[in-house]
C-alpha positions as CSV (number, residue, x, y, z in Angstrom):
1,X,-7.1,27.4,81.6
2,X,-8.6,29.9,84.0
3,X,-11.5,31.1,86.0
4,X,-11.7,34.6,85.5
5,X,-14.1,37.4,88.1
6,X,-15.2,40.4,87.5
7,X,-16.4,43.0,90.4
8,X,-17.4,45.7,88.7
9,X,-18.6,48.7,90.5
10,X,-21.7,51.0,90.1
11,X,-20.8,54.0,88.0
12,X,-22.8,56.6,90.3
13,X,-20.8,55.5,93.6
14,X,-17.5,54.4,92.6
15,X,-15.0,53.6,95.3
16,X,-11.4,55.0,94.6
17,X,-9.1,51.3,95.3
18,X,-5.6,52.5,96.1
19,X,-2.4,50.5,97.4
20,X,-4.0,50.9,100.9
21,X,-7.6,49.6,100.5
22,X,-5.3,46.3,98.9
23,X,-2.9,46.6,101.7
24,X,-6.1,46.4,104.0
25,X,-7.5,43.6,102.1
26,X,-4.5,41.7,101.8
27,X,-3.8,42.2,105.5
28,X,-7.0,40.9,107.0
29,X,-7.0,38.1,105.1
30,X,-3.9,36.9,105.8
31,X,-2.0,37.5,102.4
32,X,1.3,38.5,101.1
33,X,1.6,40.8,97.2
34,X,3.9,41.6,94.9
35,X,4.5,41.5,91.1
36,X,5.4,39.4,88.6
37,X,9.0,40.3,86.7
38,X,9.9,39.0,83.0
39,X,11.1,36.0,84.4
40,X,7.5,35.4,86.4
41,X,9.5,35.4,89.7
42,X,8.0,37.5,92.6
43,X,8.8,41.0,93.5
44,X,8.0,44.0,95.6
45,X,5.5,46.4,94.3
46,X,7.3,50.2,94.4
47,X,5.0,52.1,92.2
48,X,3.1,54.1,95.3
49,X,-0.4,54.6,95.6
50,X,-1.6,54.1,92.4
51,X,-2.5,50.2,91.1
52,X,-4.6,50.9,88.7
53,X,-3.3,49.2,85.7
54,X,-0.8,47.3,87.4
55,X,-0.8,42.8,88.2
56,X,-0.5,41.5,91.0
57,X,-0.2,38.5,92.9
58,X,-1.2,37.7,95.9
59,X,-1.6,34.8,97.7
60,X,-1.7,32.9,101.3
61,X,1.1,33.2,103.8
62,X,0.9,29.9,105.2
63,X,0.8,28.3,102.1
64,X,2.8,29.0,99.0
65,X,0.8,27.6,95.8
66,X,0.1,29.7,92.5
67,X,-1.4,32.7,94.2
68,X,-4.1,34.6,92.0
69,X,-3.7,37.8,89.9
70,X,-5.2,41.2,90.8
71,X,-6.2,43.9,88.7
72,X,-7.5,47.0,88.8
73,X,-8.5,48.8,85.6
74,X,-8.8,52.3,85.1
75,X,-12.4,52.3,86.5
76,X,-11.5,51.1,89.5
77,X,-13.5,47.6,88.3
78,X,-11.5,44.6,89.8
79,X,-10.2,41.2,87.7
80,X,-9.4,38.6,89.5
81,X,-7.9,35.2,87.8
82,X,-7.7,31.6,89.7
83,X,-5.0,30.2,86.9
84,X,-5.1,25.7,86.6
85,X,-4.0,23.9,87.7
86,X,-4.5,25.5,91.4
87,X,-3.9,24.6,95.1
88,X,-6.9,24.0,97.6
89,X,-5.7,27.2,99.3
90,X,-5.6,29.2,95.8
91,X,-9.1,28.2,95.9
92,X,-10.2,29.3,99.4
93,X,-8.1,32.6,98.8
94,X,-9.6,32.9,95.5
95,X,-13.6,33.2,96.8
96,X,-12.9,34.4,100.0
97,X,-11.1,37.5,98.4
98,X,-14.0,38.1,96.0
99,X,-16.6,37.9,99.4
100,X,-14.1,40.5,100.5
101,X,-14.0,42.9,97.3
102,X,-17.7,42.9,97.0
103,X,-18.1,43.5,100.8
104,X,-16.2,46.7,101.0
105,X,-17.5,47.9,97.4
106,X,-20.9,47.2,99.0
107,X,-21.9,44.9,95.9
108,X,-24.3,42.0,95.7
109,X,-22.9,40.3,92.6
110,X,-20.4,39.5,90.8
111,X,-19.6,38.0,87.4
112,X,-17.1,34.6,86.3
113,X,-16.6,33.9,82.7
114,X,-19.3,36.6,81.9
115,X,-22.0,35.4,84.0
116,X,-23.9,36.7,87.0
117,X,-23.5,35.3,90.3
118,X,-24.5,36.2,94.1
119,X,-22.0,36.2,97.1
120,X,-25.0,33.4,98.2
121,X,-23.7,30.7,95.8
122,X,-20.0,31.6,95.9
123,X,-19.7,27.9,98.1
124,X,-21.5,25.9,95.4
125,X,-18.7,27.9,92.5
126,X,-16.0,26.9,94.7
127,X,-17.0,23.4,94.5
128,X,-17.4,23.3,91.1
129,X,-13.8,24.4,90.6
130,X,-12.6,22.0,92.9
131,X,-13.9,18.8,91.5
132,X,-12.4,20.5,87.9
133,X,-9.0,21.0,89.7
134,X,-9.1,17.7,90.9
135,X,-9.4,16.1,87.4
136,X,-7.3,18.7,86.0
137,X,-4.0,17.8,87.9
138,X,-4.4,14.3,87.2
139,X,-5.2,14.2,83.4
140,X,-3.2,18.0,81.9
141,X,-0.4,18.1,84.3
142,X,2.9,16.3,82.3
143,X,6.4,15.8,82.8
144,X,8.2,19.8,81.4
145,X,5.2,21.9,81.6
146,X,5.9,25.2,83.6
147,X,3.7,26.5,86.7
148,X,4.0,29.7,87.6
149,X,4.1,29.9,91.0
150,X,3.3,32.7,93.6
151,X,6.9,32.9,93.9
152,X,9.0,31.1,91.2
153,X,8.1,29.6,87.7
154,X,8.8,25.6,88.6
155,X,9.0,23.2,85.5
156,X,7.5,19.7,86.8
157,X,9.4,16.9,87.2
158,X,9.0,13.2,85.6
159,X,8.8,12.2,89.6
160,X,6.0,14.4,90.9
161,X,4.1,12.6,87.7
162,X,4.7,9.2,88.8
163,X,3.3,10.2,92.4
164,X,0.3,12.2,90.7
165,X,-0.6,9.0,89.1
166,X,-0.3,6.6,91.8
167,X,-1.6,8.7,94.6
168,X,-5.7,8.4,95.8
169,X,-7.2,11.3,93.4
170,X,-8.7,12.4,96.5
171,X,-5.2,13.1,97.7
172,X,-4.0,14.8,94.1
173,X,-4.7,18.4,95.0
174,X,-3.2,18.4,98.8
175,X,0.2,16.9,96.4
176,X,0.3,19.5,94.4
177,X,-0.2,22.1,97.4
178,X,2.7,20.6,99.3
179,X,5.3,20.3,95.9
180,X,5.1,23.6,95.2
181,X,5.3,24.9,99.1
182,X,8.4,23.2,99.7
183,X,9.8,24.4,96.3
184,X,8.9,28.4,96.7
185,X,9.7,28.2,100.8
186,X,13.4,27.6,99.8
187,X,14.6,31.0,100.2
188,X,17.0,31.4,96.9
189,X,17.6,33.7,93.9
190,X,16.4,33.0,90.7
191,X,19.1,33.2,88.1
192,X,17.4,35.1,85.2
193,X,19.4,36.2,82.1
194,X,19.8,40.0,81.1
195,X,20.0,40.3,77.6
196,X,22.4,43.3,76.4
197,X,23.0,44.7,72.9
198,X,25.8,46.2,71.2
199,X,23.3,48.3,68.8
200,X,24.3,46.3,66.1
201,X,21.2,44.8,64.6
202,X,20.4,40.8,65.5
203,X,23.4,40.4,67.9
204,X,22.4,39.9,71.5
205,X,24.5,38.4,74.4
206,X,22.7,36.9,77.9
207,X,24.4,37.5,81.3
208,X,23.4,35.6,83.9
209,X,24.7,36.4,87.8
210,X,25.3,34.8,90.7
211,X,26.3,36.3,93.8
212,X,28.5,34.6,96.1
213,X,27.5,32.9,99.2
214,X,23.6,33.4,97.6
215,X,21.9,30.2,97.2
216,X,20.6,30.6,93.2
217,X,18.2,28.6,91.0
218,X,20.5,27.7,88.2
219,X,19.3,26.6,84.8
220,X,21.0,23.1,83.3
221,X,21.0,24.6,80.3
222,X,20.9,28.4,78.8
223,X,16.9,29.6,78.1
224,X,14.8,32.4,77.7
225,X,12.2,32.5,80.4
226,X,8.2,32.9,79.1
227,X,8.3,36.3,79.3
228,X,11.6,37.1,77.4
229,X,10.9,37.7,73.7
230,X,11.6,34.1,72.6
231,X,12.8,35.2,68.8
232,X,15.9,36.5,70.6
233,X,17.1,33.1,71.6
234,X,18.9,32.3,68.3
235,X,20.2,35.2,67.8
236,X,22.4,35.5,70.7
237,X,26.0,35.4,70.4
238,X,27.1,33.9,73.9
239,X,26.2,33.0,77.4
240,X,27.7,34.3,80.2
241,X,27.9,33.7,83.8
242,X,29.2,37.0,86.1
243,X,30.6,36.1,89.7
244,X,29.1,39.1,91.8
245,X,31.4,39.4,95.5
246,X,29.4,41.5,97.6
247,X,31.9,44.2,99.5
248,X,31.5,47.0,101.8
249,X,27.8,47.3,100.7
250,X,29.0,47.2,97.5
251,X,28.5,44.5,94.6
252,X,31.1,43.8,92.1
253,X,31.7,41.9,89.8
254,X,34.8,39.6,89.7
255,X,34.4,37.5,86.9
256,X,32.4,36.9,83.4
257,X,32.7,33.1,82.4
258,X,31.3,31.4,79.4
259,X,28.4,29.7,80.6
260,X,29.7,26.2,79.6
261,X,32.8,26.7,81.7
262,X,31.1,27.7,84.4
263,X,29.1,24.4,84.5
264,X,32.2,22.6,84.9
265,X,33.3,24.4,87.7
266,X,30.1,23.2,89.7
267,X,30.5,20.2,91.8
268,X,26.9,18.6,90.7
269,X,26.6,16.2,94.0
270,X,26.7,19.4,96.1
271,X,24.0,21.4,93.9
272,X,20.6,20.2,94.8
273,X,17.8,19.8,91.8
274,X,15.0,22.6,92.1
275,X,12.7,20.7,89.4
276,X,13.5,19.2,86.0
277,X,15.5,22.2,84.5
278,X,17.2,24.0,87.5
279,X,19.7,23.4,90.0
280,X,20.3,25.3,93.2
281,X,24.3,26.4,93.2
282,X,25.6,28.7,95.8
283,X,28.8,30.3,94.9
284,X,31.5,29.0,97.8
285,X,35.1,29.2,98.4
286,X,36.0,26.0,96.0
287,X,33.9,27.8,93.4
288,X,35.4,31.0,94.0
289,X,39.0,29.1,93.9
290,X,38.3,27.6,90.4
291,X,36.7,30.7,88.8
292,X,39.9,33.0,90.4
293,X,42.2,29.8,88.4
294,X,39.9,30.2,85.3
295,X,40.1,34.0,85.7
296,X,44.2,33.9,86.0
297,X,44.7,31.8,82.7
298,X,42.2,33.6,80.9
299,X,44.4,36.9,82.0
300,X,47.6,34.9,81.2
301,X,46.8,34.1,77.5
302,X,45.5,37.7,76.7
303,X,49.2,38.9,77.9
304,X,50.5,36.0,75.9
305,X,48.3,36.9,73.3
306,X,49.3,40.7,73.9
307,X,53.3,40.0,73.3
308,X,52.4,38.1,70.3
309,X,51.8,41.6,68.2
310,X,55.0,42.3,65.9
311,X,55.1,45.7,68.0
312,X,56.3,44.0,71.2
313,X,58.0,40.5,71.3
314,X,56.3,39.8,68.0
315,X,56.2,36.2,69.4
316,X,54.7,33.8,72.5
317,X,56.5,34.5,76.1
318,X,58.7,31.5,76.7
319,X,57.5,30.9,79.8
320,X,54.8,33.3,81.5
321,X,53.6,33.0,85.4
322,X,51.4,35.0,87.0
323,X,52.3,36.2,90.5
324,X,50.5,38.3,92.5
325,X,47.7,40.9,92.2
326,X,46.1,43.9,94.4
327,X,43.1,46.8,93.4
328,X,43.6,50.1,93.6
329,X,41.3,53.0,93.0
330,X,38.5,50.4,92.0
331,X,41.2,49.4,89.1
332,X,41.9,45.6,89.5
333,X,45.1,44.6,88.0
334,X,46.9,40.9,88.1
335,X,51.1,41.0,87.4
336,X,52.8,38.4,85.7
337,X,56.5,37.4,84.4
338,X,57.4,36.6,81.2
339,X,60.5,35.6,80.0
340,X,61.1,36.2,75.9
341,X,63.5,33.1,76.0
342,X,63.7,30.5,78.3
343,X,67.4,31.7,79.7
344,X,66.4,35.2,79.4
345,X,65.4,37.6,82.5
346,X,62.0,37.6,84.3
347,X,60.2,40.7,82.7
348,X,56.6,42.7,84.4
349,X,53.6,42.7,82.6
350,X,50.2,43.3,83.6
351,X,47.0,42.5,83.0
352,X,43.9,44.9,84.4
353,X,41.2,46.9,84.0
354,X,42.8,49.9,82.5
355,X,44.3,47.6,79.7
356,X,47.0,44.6,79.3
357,X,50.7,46.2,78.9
358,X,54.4,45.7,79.6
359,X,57.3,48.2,79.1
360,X,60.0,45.4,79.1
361,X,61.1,46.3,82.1
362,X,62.8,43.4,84.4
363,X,60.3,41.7,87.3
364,X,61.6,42.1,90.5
365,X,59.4,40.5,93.5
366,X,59.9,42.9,96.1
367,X,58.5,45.8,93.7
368,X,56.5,44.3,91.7
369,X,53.4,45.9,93.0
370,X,54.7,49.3,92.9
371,X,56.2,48.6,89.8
372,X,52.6,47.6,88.7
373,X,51.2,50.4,89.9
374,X,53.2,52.6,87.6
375,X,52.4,50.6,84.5
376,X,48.4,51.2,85.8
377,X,49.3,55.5,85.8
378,X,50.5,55.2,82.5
379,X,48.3,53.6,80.6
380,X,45.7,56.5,82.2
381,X,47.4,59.0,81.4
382,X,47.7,57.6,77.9
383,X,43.6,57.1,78.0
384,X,43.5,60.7,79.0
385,X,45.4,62.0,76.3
386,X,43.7,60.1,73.7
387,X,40.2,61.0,75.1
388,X,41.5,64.9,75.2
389,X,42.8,64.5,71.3
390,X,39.4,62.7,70.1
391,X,38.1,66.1,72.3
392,X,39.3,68.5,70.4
393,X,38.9,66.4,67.1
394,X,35.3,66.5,67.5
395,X,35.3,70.0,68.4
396,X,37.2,70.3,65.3
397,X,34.6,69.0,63.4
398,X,31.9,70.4,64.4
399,X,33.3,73.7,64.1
400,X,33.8,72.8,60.0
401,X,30.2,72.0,60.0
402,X,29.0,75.5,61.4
């Protein structure tokens, strides 16, 4: 449910309304803006001067509740939408904004839900909607049910419930205000999946990413947020979790773990609870340590698996350990030795981002990197010679077809 206001301007003297006649607004009443993503988290507005068209959200600075949507339609008529349940100061913002619209537009009136009202009774509406909001937290609000915050969409915990119910209900609405404050004052990422495609039809896979040291809003388990196309959820193929390192002003990413994994690398006593369906996980070193362990083995039985193939060892390494690793040229690579019998030699093989290979050459420690390295120029210049061939096959082709 939702109060909804119109300010609709006089046709003959219309008043252009561009980002700064909102900045101006928004400034002298004390506000911050921004825009709703898919997720319904907050962002910066870039679009420049022009709003028409476009929601926003603004809301108080001092206190973080739901905030209240702003939209200007091609007309340059204003919508403005006061969502329930609300916060006292959503309320206050709410009116005091529309006072402040009609004021600069030079207007009288305005209308909610389709009917006419002065700026004179705008204290008795304001009441009204209180006393609603009052009885609205108390009876609608349940245990699950999503708010959408000014800042961060926050799923309501069996708790808050319990205190709704025992609390004064003159005291209901300043509980609300203060839950979701402290919630969206936390300053953390929200972990929203990104959805890719391979172009084949009904096969989707969900990243989602966490950069290290980054305080994120986790999900317990995988979900589409509200504004994701919900029919997608079943038909994708796996969820991932990508480890983003942030170097020399640069973000990379060091590792994609299944998502299930990954929730077994978090230390749960350490990760506090947002609200009933997120946790707040910050990627540290003994998070890092057990993703770089997860990442090593993962490398290890692709080699292993790699040897397997008839056209190399045609069989599992005997033994396999992985030894050191370095990056070059944005190319990460880890080296390992194998051994294709347990009393046979130590033999190089690699695993990186150019490919997994081995020549059968015999490990030895104190080259190993350079060693590595060579591996890592052969396999481009192999890449290279393929992509050239498939070059001039193409070329070939469309020749024919001339």
């Amino acid at each position: 449910m939702s109060v909804v206001v119109n300010i609709n301007q006089d046709s003959n003297k219309k008043k252009k309304i561009t980002l700064k006649e909102l900045e101006e607004i928004v400034n002298s009443e004390q506000l911050y803006y921004g825009v709703p993503n898919q997720a319904y988290c907050l962002e910066n507005y870039t679009g420049g001067k022009e709003i028409r068209n476009q929601l926003f959200v603004l809301f108080s600075r001092k206190t973080y509740g739901r905030g209240i949507s702003f939209f200007v339609d091609d007309d340059y008529n204003i919508e403005l939408v006061l969502n329930y349940p609300a916060t006292n100061t959503d309320i206050e913002v709410f009116y005091h904004f529309i006072k402040s619209c009609c004021e600069n537009l030079e207007l009288e009136t305005f209308l909610q839900e389709g009917e006419e009202y002065s700026l004179r009774q705008i204290e008795d509406l304001k009441q009204e909607v209180k006393t609603f909001n009052q009885k609205y937290i108390r009876q609608e609000l349940k245990e699950g049910l999503t708010i959408f915050g000014c800042i961060y969409p926050i799923t309501i915990e069996k708790n808050f419930i319990k205190s709704v119910h025992i609390i004064l209900p003159e005291r209901v609405t300043d509980l609300f205000e203060l839950y979701l404050d402290k919630k969206q004052k936390q300053d953390c990422y929200f972990a929203k999946p990104i959805i890719y495609t391979n172009n084949q039809e009904d096969s989707y896979y969900a990243r989602y990413a966490l950069t290290e040291d980054v305080p994120s809003i986790f999900p317990l388990e995988p979900y589409l947020p509200f504004g994701y196309k919900q029919d997608y959820f079943k038909k994708i193929k796996s969820w991932n979790v990508a480890i983003i390192e942030p170097k020399n002003q640069e973000f990379k990413m060091i590792a994609e773990i299944p998502f299930a994994d990954f929730k077994k690398m978090i230390d749960k006593k350490k990760c506090p609870a947002f609200d009933a369906k997120h946790i707040i996980v910050t990627v540290d070193k003994n998070i890092l340590k057990k993703v770089e362990n997860d990442k090593i083995q993962r490398a290890k039985e692709n080699l292993s698996e790699w040897l397997s193939d008839f056209r190399e060892l045609g069989h599992k390494p005997a033994k396999i350990e992985y030894t050191n690793s370095f990056e070059e040229e944005k190319i990460s690579c880890m080296i390992f030795k194998y051994k294709k019998t347990l009393l046979g030699k130590w033999m190089l093989g690699i695993v990186s981002d150019s490919g997994t290979f081995s020549e059968g050459q015999e490990y030895h420690k104190e080259t190993e990197i350079e060693d590595a390295k060579k591996i890592i120029k052969l396999l481009k210049e192999i890449w290279q010679r393929q992509a050239k061939e498939l070059e001039q096959k193409n070329k070939k082709i469309n020749k024919e077809n001339l």
